[in-house]
C-alpha positions as CSV (number, residue, x, y, z in Angstrom):
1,X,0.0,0.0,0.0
2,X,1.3,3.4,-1.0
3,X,0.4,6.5,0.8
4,X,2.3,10.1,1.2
5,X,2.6,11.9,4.4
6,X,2.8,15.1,2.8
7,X,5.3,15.7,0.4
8,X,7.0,12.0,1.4
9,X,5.9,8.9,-0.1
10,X,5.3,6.1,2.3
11,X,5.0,2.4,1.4
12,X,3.2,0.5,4.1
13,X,3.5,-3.6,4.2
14,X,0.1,-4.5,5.1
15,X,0.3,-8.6,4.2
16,X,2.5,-11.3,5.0
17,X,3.9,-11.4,1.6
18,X,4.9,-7.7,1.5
19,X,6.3,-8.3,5.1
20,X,8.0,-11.2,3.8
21,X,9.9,-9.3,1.1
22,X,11.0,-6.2,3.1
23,X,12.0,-8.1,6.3
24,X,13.4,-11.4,4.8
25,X,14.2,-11.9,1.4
26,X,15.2,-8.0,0.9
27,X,15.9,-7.4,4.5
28,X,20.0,-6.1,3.3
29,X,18.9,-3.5,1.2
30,X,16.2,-1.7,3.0
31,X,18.4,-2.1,6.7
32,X,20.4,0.8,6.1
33,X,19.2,4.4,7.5
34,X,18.7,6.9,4.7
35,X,20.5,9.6,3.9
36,X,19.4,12.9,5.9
37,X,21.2,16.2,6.1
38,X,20.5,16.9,9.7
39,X,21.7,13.9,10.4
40,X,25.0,14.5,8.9
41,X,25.6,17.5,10.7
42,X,24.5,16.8,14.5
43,X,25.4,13.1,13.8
44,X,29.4,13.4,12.5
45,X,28.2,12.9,8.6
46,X,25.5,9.9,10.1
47,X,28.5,7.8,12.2
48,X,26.5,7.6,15.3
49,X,24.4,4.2,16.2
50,X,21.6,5.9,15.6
51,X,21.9,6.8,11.8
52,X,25.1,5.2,11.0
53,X,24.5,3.1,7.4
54,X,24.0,-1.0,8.2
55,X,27.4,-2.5,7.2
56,X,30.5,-3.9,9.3
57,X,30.9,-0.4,10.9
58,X,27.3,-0.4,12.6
59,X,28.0,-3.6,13.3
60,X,30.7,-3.2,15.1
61,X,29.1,-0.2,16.9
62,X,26.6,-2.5,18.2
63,X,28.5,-4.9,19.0
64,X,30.8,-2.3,21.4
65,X,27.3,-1.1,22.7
66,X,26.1,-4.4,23.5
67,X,29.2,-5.5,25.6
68,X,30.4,-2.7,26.9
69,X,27.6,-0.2,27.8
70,X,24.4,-2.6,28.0
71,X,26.1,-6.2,29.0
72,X,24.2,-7.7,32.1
73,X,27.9,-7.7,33.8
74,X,27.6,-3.4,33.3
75,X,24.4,-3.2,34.3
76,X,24.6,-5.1,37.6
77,X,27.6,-2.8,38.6
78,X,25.8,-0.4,39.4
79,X,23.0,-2.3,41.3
80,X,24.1,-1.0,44.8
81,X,23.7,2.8,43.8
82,X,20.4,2.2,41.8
83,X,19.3,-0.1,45.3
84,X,20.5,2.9,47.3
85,X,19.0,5.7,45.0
86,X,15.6,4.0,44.8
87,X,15.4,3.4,48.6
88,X,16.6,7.0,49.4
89,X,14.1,8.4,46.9
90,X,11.4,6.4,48.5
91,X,12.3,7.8,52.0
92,X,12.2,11.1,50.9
93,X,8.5,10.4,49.2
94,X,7.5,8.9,52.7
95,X,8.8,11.7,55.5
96,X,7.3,15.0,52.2
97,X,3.8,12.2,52.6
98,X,3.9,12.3,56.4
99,X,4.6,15.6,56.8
100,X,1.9,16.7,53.7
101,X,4.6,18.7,51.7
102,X,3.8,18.6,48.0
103,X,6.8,16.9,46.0
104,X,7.4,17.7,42.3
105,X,8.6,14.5,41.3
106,X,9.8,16.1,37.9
107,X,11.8,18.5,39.2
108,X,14.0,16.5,41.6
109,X,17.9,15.1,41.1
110,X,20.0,12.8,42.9
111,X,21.4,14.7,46.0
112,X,23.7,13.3,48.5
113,X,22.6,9.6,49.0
114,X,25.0,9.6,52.5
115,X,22.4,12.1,53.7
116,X,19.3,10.5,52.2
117,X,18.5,13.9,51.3
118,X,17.5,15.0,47.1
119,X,17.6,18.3,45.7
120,X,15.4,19.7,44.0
121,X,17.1,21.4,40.8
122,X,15.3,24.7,40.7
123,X,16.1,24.8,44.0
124,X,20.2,24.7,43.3
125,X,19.6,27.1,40.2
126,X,17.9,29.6,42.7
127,X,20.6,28.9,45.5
128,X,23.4,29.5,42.7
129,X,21.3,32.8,41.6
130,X,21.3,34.2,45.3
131,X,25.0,33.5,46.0
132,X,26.2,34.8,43.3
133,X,24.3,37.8,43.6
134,X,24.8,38.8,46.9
135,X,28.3,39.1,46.8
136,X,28.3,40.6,43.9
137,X,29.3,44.0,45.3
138,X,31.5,45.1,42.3
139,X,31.4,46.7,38.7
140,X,33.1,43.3,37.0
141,X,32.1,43.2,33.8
142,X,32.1,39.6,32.9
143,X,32.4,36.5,35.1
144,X,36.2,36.2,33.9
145,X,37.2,39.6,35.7
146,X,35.8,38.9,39.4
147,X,38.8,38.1,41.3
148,X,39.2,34.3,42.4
149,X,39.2,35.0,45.7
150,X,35.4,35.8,45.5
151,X,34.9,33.1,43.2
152,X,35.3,30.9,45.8
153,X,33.5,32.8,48.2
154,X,30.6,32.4,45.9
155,X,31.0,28.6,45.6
156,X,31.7,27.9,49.3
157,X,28.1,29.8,50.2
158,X,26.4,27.3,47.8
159,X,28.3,24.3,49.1
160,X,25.9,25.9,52.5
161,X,22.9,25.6,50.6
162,X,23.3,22.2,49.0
163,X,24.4,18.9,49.7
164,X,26.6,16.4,47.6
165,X,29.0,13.4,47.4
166,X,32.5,14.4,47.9
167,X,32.9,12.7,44.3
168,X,31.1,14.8,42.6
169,X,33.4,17.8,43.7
170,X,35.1,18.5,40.2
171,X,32.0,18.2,38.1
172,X,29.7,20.5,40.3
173,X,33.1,23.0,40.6
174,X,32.9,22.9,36.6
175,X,29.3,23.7,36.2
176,X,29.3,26.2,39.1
177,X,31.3,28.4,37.4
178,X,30.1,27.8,33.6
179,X,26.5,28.4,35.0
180,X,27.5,31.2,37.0
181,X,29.2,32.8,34.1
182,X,26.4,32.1,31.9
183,X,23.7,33.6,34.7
184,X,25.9,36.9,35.0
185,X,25.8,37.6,31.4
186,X,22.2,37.5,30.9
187,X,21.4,39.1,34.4
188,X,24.1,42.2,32.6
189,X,22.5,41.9,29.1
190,X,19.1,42.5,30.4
191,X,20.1,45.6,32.9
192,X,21.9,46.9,29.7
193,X,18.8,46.5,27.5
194,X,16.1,48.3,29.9
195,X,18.1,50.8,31.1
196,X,17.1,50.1,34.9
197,X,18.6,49.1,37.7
198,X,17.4,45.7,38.8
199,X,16.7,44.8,42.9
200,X,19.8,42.5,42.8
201,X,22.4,45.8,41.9
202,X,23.5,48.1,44.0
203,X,23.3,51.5,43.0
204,X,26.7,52.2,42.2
205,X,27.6,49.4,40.6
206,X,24.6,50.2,38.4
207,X,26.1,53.9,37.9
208,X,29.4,52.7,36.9
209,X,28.0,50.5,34.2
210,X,25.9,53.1,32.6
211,X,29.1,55.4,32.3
212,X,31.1,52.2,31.0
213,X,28.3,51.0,28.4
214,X,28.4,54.4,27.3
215,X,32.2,54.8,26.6
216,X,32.9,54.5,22.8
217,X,35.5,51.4,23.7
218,X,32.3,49.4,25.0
219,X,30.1,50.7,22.1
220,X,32.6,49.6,19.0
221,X,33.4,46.0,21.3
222,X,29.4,45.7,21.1
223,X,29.4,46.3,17.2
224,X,32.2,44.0,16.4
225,X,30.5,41.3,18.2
226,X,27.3,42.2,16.5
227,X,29.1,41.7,13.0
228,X,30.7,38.5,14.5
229,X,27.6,36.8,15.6
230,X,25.7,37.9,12.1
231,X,28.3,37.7,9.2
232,X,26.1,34.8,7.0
233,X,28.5,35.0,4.0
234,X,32.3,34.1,5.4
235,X,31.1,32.9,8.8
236,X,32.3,33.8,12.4
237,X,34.8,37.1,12.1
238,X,36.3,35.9,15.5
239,X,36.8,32.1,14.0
240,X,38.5,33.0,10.9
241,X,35.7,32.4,8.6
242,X,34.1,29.1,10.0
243,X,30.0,29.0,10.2
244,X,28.1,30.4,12.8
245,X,26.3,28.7,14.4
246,X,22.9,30.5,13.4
247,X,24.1,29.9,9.6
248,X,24.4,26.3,10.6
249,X,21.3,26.0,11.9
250,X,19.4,27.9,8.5
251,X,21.4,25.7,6.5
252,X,19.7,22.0,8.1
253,X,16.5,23.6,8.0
254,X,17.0,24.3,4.3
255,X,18.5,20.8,3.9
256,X,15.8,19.7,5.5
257,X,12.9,21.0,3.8
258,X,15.0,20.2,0.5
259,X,15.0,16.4,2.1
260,X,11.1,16.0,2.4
261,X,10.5,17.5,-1.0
């Protein structure tokens, strides 16, 4: 049975016999993924398991997979933390039931399993937010300029407000600081942008910043990385030419669209 979901053409097996043919007889030929320019740009040119082509390389992909990631000998390694996990979750469900706290199941992460206590993660994100804040007390004008020193002041007033495995150390060091980073730009950006002085900044801090983001230094940085950001002929100013990433993304939805028609 042929059929077309819109400009695609779809051939359905709806008997045994058609069945037969695609998934037996003819089962080499119609294995492999087709070809789809998305998938060759977030998928390293379709190399992942996912749309790799069906041949000895996806074999051997699922082969890896199958041993190493999904093996019953992986999986069970990790049955004392998922025992653990479950049984802390579970605890925590009981004493927010007892104690007729509402609990936003899809909201919550692991926390520190020593404690039996989880973390909600809107709660770390507005912890984070609050810490960084407060000591902000300082005209720095990006994340890279406040001094170390109150870096880790920052960081060791969230380690107050949540709880985690001493293993987890680096990796929640590492995404401090990138999220922190991140937050301080937008929080700037949107002061910039509406002219006003938000709660969080203290006046002079904002004062300073309105005589800086007036300067003609700030005002020609601002323009070049405007023009870096938008050049959609020769790409990135600041990467020698490579593709933005907004070109990038224009060019798979044109790929795309060319794909379906």
């Amino acid at each position: 049975m042929s059929m077309r979901f819109g400009q695609v053409p779809i051939i359905v097996a709806s008997s045994p016999h058609a069945a037969e043919q695609f998934l037996k007889k003819h089962d080499l030929i119609f294995a492999s993924r087709p070809k789809n320019r998305v998938a060759q740009f977030v998928a390293y040119n379709q190399r992942n398991l996912t749309f790799a082509k069906y041949g000895p390389y996806w074999r051997n992909m699922r082969k890896l997979c199958t041993l190493e990631l999904l093996s019953t000998l992986k999986i069970n390694l990790f049955q004392s933390m998922r025992k653990q996990e479950v049984g802390n979750f579970v605890t925590f469900i009981y004493r927010a039931a007892t104690s007729g706290v509402e609990v936003d199941i899809s909201a919550m992460r692991i926390g520190d399993s020593s404690s039996e206590q989880w973390h909600p993660a809107k709660d770390a994100a507005r912890d984070l937010k609050d810490c960084v804040r407060r000591l902000y007390t300082h005209a720095y004008y990006s994340w890279s300029e406040i001094p170390n020193t109150i870096h880790q002041a920052m960081f060791n007033e969230f380690k107050t407000m949540c709880t985690w495995e001493p293993r987890y150390n680096l990796v929640i060091t590492t995404t401090f600081e990138r999220r922190a980073s991140a937050r301080l730009s937008s929080w700037l950006k949107k002061v910039r942008d509406s002219g006003e002085r938000s709660d969080w900044m203290l006046p002079h801090v904002f004062n300073e910043f309105g005589l800086y983001w007036n300067t003609n230094k700030f005002k020609a940085m601002s323009e070049q990385a405007k023009k870096a950001r938008g050049n959609l002929k020769d790409g990135s100013l600041h990467t020698r030419g490579a593709k933005t990433v907004g070109t990038i993304a224009r060019e798979m939805i044109v790929y795309m669209l060319y794909d379906m028609n």
